[in-house]
C-alpha positions as a printed Julia matrix, in Angstrom:
285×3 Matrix{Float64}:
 -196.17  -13.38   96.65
 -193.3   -10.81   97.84
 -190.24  -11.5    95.64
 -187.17   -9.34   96.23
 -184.71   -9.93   93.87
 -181.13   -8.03   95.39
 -179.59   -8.76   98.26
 -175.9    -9.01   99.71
 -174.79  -10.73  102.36
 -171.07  -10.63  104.33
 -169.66  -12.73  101.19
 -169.42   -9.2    99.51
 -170.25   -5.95  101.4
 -173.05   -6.54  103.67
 -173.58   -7.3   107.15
 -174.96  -10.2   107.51
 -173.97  -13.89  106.97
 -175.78  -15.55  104.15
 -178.06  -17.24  106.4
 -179.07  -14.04  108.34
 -180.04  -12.14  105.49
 -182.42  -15.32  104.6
 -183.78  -14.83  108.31
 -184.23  -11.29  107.64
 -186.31  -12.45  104.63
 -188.32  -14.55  106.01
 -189.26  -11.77  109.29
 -189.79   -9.27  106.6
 -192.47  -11.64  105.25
 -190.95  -12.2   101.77
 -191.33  -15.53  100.24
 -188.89  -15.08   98.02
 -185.17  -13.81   98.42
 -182.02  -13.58   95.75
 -178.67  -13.22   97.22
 -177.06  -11.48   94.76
 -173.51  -10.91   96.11
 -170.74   -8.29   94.44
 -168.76  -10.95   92.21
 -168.5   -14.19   94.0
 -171.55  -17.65   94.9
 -169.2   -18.18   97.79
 -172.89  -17.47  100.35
 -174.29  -20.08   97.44
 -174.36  -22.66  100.1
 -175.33  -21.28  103.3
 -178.1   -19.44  102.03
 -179.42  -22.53   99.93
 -179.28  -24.41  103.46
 -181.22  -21.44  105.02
 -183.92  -20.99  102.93
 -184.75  -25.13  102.97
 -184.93  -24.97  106.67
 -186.86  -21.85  106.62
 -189.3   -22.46  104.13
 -188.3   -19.99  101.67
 -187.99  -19.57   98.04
 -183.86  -18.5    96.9
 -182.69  -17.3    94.36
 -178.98  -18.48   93.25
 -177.54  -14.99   91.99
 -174.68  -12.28   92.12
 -174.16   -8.9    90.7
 -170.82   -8.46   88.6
 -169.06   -4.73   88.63
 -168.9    -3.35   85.01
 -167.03   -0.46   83.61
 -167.47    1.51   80.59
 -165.12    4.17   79.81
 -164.62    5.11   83.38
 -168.99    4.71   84.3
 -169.73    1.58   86.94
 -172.24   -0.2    85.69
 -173.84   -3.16   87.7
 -175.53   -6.07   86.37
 -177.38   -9.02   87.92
 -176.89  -12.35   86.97
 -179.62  -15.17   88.08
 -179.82  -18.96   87.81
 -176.39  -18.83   86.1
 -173.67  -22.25   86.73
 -170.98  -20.81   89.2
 -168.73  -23.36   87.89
 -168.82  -22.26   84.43
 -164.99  -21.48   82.87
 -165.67  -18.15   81.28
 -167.1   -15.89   83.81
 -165.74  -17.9    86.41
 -162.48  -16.98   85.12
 -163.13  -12.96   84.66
 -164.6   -13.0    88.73
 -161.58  -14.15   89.91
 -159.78  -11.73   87.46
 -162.29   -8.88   88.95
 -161.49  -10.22   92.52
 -157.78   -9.69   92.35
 -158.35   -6.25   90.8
 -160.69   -5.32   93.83
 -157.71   -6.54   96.42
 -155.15   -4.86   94.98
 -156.97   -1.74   94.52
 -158.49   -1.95   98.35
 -154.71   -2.1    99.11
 -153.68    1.03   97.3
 -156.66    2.93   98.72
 -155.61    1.83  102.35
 -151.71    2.93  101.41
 -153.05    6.38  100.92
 -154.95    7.05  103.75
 -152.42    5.23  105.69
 -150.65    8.7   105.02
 -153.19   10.63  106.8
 -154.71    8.25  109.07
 -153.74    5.17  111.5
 -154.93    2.83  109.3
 -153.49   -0.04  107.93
 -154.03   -3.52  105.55
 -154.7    -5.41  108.79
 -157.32   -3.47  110.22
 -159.44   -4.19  106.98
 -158.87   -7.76  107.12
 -160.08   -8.07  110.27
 -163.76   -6.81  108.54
 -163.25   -9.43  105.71
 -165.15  -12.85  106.46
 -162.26  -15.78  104.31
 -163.78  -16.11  100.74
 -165.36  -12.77  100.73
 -165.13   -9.89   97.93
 -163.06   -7.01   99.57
 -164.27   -3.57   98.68
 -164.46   -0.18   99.71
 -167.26   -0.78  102.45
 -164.74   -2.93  104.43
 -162.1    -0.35  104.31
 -165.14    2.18  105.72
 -165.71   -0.42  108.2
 -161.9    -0.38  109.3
 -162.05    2.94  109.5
 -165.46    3.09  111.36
 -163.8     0.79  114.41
 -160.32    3.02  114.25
 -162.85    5.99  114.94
 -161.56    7.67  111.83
 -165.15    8.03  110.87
 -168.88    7.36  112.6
 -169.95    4.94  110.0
 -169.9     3.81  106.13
 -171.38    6.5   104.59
 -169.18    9.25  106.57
 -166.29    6.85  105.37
 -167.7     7.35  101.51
 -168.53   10.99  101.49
 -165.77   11.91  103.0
 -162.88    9.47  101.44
 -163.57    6.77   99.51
 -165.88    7.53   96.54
 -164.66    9.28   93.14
 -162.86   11.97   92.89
 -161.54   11.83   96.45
 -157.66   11.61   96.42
 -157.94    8.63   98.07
 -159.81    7.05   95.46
 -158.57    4.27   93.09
 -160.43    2.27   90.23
 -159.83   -1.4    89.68
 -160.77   -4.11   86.68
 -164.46   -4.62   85.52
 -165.44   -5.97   82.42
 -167.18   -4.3    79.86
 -170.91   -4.48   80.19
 -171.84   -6.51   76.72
 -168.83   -8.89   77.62
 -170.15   -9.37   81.2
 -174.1    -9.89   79.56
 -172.59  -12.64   77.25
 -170.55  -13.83   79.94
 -173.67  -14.61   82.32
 -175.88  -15.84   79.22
 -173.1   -18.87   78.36
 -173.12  -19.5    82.09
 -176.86  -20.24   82.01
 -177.8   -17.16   83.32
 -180.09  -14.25   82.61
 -179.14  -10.71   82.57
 -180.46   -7.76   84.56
 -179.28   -4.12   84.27
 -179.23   -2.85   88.29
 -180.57    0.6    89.1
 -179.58    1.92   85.57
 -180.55    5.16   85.57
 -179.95    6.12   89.8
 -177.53    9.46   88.85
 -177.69    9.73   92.64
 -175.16    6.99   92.89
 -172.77    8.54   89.82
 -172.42    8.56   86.24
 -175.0     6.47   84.26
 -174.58    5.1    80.6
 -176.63    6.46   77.43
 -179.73    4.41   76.97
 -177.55    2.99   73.49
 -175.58    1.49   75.9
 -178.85   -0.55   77.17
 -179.59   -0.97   74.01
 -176.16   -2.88   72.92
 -176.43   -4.53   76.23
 -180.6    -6.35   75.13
 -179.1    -7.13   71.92
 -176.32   -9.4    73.35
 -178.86  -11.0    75.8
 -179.85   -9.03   78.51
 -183.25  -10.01   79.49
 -184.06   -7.23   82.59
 -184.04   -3.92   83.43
 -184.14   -3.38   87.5
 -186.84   -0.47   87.42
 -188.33    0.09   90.78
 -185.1     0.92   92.69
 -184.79    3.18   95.69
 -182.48    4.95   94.21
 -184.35    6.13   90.85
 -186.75    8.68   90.67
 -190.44    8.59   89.57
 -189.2     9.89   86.39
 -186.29    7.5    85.97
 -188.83    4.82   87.17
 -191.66    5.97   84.36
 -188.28    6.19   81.92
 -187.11    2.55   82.64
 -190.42    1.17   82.09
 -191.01    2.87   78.73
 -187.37    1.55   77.76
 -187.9    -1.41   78.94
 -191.51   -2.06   76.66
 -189.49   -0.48   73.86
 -186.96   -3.09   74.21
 -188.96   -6.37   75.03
 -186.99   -6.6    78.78
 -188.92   -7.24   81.95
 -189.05   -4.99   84.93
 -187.94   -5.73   88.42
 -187.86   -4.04   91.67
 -185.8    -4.66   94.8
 -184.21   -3.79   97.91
 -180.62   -4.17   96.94
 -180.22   -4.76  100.94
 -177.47   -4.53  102.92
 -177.63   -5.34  106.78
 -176.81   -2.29  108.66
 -175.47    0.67  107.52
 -177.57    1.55  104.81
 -181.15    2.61  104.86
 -182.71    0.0   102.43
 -184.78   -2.51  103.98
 -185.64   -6.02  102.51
 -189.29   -6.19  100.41
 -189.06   -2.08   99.82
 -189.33   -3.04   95.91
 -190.84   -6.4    95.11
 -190.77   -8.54   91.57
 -194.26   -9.72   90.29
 -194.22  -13.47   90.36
 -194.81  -13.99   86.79
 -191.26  -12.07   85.92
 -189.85  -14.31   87.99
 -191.51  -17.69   86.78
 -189.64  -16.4    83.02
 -186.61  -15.75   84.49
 -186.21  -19.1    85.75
 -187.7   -20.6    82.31
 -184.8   -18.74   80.36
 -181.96  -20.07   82.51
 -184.01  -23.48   82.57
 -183.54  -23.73   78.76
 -179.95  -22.56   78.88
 -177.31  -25.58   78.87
 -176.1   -24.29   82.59
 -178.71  -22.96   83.82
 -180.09  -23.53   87.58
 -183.52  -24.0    89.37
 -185.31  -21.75   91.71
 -184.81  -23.3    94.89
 -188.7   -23.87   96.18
 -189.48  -24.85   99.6
């Protein structure tokens, strides 16, 4: 069974509507998707109705930004109740953070370049998570740049002056968070240095010791020595492995089913959220 475990759809910063990228699943002859969006359910619903009429397996999920002293940290939550007052309440926090900061970042290069607030919102589908990708989509149609990753090499990640943070919680507070919600706890691509800073493997360790249950080894973005790293961490630790596509839609290079889950890592992720309080089903065909 091919199970890929991280996806994103329009409702954060990919391409595609919800019930394309479970289309896209299904062609790439998965049986098995989780939409994992950047802070927010809100393709929950489309997705759910997409994989019933499709006959696939879906994964409720979302990955919530983290920051620790200045390091993003990304962590998957799966099976967890959307509704549930805690984390609900630090999204939304995390939500208003990522507007206002999306609105500095476009003040600045308004300086230098004809862009403005509006031409980003016209890349925003209502409900979704803005972030930086929209802005490099804004700036993609203005011609300012030939795609997203010009957009982020050039302007938008760290250390550019056009750069700005915004709110994340703390990684332990964001594990707990997603455990009272009914959830269970991945750590994304924890040790890809390709995409930035990474955290000390004591960080992982605080992070299994207030619940988290995963560690996303087999990730495009690691190499064979992270990958052999993660998996001897992971044993040491008593957290699964997972591997996935963390797919896009256009504009980035990773393609759905690249990294698959084994079927029996799935089958005890849903059995921890299943004997959580809040916790959610797999949806099976």
């Amino acid at each position: 069974m091919r199970i890929d475990l991280h996806t994103h759809s329009n409702a954060s910063d990919g391409t595609q509507l919800p019930a394309e990228v479970v289309t896209s699943a299904v062609e790439a002859n998965l049986q098995v998707v989780a939409l994992t969006d950047h802070d927010t359910t809100a393709g929950w619903g489309e997705a759910a109705e997409a994989a019933a009429a499709q006959g696939i397996a879906l994964v409720r999920g979302i990955e919530v930004s983290c920051n620790l002293a200045g390091i993003s940290i990304h962590l998957l939550g799966y099976l967890q109740d959307p509704t549930a007052p805690g984390l609900l309440k630090e999204l939304e926090h995390a939500r208003e953070s990522r507007e206002t900061r999306a609105q500095t970042i476009v003040e600045r290069l308004s300086k230098d370049f004809d862009l403005h607030w509006d031409d980003v919102l016209e890349q925003i589908e209502p409900g979704a998570t803005v972030g930086r990708p929209h802005i490099a989509d804004a700036m993609t149609k203005k011609r300012i740049v030939a795609n997203r990753g010009e957009a982020f090499a050039k302007y938008l990640k760290e250390g550019s002056p056009y750069y700005v943070t915004h709110y994340a919680p703390e990684p332990v507070t964001a594990v707990r968070l997603v455990k009272e919600a009914g959830g269970v706890a991945v750590m994304a691509h924890p040790f890809a240095k390709i995409r930035g800073p990474v955290v000390d493997d004591s960080v992982i360790e605080e992070m299994a010791a207030a619940g988290l249950a995963g560690l996303e080894v087999h990730h495009r973005d690691h190499t064979a020595r992270q990958v052999q790293h993660g998996l001897e961490l992971a044993a040491s630790l008593g957290l699964f492995v997972t591997g996935s596509s963390d797919y896009h839609g256009e504009g980035k290079p990773n393609e759905l089913g690249e990294n698959t889950t084994d079927l029996a890592v799935l089958q005890q992720i849903e059995a921890l959220a299943m004997a959580l309080p809040r916790g959610v089903e797999v949806l099976w065909p």
